[in-house]
C-alpha positions as CSV (number, residue, x, y, z in Angstrom):
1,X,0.0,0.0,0.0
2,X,1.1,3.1,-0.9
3,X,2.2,5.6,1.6
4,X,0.8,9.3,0.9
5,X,2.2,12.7,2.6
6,X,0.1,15.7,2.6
7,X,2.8,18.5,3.2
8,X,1.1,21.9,4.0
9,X,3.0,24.8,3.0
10,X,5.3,22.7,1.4
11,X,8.6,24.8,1.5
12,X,12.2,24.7,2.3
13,X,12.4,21.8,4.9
14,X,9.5,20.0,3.2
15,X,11.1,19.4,0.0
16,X,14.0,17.9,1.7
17,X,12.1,15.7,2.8
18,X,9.5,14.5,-0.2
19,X,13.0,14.0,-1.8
20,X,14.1,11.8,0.6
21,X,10.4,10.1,0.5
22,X,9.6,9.8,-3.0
23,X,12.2,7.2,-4.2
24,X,11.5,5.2,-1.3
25,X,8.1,4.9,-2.9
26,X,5.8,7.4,-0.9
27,X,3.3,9.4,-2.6
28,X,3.7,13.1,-1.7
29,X,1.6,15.9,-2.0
30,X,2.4,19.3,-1.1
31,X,0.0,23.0,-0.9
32,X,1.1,25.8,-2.9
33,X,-0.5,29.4,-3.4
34,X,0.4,29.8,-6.8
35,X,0.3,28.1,-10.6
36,X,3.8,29.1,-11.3
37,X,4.7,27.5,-7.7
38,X,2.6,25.0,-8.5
39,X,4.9,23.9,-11.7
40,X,7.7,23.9,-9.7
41,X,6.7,21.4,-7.3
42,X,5.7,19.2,-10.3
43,X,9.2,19.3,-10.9
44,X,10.5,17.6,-7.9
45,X,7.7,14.7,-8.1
46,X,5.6,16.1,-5.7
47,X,1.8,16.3,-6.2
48,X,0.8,20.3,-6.2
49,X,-2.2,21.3,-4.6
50,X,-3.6,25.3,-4.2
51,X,-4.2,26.6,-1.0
52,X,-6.8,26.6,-0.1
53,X,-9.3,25.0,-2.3
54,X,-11.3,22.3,-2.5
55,X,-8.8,19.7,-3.3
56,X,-7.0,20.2,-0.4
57,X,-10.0,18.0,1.7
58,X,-9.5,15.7,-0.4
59,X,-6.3,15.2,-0.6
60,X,-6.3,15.4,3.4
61,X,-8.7,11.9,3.1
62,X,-5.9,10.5,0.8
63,X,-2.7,10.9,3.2
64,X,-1.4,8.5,5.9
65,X,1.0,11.2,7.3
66,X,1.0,15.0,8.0
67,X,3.4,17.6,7.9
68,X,2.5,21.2,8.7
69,X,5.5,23.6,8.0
70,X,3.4,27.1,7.8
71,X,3.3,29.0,10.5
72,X,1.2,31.2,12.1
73,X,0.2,34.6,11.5
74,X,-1.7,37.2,13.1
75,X,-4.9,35.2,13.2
76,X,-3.0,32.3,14.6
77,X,-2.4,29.1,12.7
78,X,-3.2,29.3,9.3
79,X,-3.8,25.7,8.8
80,X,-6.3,24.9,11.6
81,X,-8.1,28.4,10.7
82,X,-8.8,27.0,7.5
83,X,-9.6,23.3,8.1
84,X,-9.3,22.7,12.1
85,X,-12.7,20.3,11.4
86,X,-11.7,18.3,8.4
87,X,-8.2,17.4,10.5
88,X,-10.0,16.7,13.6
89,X,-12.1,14.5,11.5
90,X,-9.0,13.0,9.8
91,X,-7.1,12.2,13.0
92,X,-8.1,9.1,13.8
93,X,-7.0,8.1,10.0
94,X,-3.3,9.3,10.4
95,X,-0.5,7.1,11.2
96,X,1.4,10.4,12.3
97,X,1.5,14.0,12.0
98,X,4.2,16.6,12.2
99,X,4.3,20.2,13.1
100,X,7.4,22.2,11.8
101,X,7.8,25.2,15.0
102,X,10.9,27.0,16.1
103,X,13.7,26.9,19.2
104,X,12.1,30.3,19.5
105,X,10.0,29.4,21.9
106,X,12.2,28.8,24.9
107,X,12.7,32.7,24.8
108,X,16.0,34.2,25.8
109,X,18.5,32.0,28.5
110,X,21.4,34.2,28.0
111,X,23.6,31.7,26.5
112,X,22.4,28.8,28.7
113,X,21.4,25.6,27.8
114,X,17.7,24.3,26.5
115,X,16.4,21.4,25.8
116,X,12.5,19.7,25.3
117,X,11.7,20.1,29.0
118,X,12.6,23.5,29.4
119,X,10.2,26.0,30.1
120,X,8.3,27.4,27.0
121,X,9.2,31.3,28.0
122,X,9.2,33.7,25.0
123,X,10.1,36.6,24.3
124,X,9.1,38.0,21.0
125,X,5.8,38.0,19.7
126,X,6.6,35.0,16.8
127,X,8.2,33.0,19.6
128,X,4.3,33.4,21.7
129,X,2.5,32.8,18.4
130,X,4.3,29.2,18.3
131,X,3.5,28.3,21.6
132,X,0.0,29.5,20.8
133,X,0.1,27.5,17.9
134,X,2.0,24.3,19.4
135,X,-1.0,24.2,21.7
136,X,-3.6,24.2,19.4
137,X,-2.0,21.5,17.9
138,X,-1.6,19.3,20.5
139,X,-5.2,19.6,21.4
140,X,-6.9,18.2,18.2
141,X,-8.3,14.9,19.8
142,X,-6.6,11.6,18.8
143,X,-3.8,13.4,16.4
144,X,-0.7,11.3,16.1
145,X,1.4,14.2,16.3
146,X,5.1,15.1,17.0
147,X,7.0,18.5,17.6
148,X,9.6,19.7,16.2
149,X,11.5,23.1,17.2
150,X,14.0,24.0,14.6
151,X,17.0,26.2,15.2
152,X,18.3,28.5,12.5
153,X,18.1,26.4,9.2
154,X,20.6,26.8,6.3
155,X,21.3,24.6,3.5
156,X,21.5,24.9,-0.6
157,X,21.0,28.5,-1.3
158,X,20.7,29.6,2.1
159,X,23.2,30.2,3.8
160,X,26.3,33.2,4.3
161,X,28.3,32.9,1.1
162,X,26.3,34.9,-1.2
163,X,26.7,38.2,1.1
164,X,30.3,37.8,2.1
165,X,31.0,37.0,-2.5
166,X,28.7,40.3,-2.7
167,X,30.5,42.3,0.2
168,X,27.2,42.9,2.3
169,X,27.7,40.2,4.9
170,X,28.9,41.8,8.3
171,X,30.2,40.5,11.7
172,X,27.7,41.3,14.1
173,X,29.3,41.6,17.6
174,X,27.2,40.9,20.7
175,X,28.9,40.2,23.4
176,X,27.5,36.4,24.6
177,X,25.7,35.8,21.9
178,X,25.0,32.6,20.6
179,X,22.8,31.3,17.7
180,X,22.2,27.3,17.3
181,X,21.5,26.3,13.8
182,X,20.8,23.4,11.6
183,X,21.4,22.0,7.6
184,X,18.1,21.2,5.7
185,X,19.1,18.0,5.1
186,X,19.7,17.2,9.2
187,X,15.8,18.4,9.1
188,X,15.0,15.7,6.8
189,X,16.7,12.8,7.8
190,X,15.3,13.3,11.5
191,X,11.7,13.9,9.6
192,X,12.3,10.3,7.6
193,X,13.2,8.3,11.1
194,X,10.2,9.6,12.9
195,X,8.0,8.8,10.5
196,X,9.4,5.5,10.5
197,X,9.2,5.0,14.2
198,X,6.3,7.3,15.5
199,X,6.4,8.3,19.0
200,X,3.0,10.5,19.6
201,X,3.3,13.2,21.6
202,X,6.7,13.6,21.4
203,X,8.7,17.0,21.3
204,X,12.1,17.1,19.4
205,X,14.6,20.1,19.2
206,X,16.5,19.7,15.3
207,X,19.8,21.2,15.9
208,X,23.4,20.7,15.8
209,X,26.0,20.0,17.9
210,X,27.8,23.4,17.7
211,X,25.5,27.0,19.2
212,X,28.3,29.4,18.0
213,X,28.6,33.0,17.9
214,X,26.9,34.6,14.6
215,X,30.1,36.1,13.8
216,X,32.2,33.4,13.8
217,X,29.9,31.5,11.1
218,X,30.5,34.6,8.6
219,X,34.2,34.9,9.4
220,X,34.6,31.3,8.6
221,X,32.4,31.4,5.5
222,X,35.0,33.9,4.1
223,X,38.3,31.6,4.9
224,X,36.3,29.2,2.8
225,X,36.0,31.3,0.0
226,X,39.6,32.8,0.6
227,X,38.0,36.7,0.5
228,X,38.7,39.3,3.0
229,X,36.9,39.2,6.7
230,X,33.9,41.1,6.4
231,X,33.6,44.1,9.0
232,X,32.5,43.5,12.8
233,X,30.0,46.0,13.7
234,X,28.8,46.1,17.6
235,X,25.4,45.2,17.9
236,X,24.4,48.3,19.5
237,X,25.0,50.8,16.6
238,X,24.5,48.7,14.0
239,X,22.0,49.4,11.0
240,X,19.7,46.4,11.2
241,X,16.0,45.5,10.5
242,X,13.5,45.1,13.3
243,X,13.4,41.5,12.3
244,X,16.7,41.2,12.4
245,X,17.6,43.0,15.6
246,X,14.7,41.1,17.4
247,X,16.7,37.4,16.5
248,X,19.3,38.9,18.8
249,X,16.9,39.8,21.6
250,X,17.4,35.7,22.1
251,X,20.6,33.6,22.9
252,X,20.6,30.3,24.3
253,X,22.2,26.8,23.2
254,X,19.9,23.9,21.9
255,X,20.1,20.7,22.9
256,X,19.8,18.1,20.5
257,X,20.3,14.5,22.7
258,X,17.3,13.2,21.9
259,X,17.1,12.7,18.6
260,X,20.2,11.4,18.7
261,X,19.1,8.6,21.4
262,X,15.3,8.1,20.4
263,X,15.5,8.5,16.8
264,X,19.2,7.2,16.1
265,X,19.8,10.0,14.0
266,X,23.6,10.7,13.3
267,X,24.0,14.2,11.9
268,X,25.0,14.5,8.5
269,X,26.7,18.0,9.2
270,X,27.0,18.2,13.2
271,X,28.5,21.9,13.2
272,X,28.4,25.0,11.0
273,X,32.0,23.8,9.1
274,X,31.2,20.8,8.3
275,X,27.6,22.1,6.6
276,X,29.5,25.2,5.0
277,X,32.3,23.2,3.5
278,X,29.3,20.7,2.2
279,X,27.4,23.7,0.6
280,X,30.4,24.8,-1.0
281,X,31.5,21.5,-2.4
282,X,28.4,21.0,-4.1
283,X,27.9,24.6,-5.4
284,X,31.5,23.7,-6.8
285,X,30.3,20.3,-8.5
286,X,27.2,21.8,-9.9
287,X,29.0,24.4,-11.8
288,X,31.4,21.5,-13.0
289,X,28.1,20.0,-13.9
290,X,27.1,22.6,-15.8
291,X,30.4,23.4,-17.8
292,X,30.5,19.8,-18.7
């Protein structure tokens, strides 16, 4: 029997994972917006559906599995606002579901350590929107369904070298700061072996083994291009976004133990070097590729 994914807002981390999936036989359908999106998933062997519509109910009756990677917005969560009775209805039909949040809601532990137990204390109003959102989750009556707080994701296409080759990137310098992060394809693989073994209920942090300082990530993504470091600039007096200043309103580390002991995942790229030098090796090959 075939084993069918609905992915629902099927972006970054979610196509990591249908490409994982799909050889392996599943059937994987993912929500899109757009037509021109919509072409793009077609691409990847992924079944497009537009959100919202009407085929989206049905192909909620056609999946086995869940995976809910859009995240809320000011009216809350954009997935139950749309169809909380239709999942209710399908719960008892899943084999598991998966909601995509964020380390974000732990808040700010100046530097400290987290991990799943740790008290959900945030500080920004995205971080209280997850909670808010985690919650209304986990009270959908009989859902199979597993949490899983990402740290900073980066992976093909996102991640530091682009701004350091173009000479915007800069060395932000707060003193204590530290950022944990983790490589798209560390997302899927931990994705793949809880779908394989589901554990309901449970609450997973996806990160790697390495919080670091924001700074040192840029400074190291230059040595690996062999450019000039790009300029610190103290936090205080530096020209940032709102969004971007409020990411530093945070710092903690992430523990990551137990995926690592319920899951057996080993991480593909366990610090920010190891998934930078990856990244660059195949941005290398792919040109190679291309010239060939």
């Amino acid at each position: 029997m075939t084993k069918t994914l609905l992915s629902i807002g099927h972006g970054f981390s979610a196509r990591a994972l249908a490409a994982r999936l799909i050889p392996k036989g599943w059937r994987v359908i993912g929500t899109t917006r757009s037509a021109d999106k919509a072409e793009e998933i077609t691409a990847t062997g992924v079944e497009p559906v537009i959100w919202p519509g009407r085929d989206l109910n049905a192909a909620l009756e056609q999946a086995s599995a869940l995976l809910v990677s859009a995240g809320p917005g000011p009216e809350g969560d954009p997935t139950l606002a749309v169809m909380r009775a239709e999942i209710e209805a399908a719960a008892p039909r899943l084999d598991w579901a998966g909601y995509l949040s964020t380390t974000g809601v732990y808040g700010d532990h100046q530097g400290g350590w987290v991990d799943e137990n740790s008290p959900l204390t945030p500080s920004t109003a995205r971080g209280l929107a997850r909670v808010e959102a985690e919650a209304a989750w986990q009270a959908i009556p009989g859902l199979q369904l597993h949490i899983f707080r990402l740290a900073g994701i980066y992976g093909p296409g996102r991640g530091p070298f682009a701004k350091v080759r173009k000479g915007t990137a800069r060395r932000i310098i707060k003193k204590g700061q530290v950022f944990s992060r983790i490589h798209v394809e560390d997302i899927a693989q931990v994705l793949e072996a809880s779908l394989a073994q589901p554990n309901p209920g449970a609450i997973y942090n996806l990160c790697d083994d390495d919080p670091a300082p924001p700074q040192d990530v840029i400074a190291h993504a230059a040595e690996l291009l062999g450019l000039p470091l790009p300029p610190a600039v103290d936090f205080e007096t530096a020209d940032m976004t709102p969004m971007a200043r409020s990411f530093y309103a945070e710092s903690k580390k992430v523990r990551n133990d137990r995926i690592k002991h319920e899951l057996g995942v080993t991480l593909l790229y366990p610090d920010y070097r190891a998934g930078l030098a990856a990244l660059l090796r195949a941005e290398s090959q792919n040109e190679s590729a291309e010239k060939a």
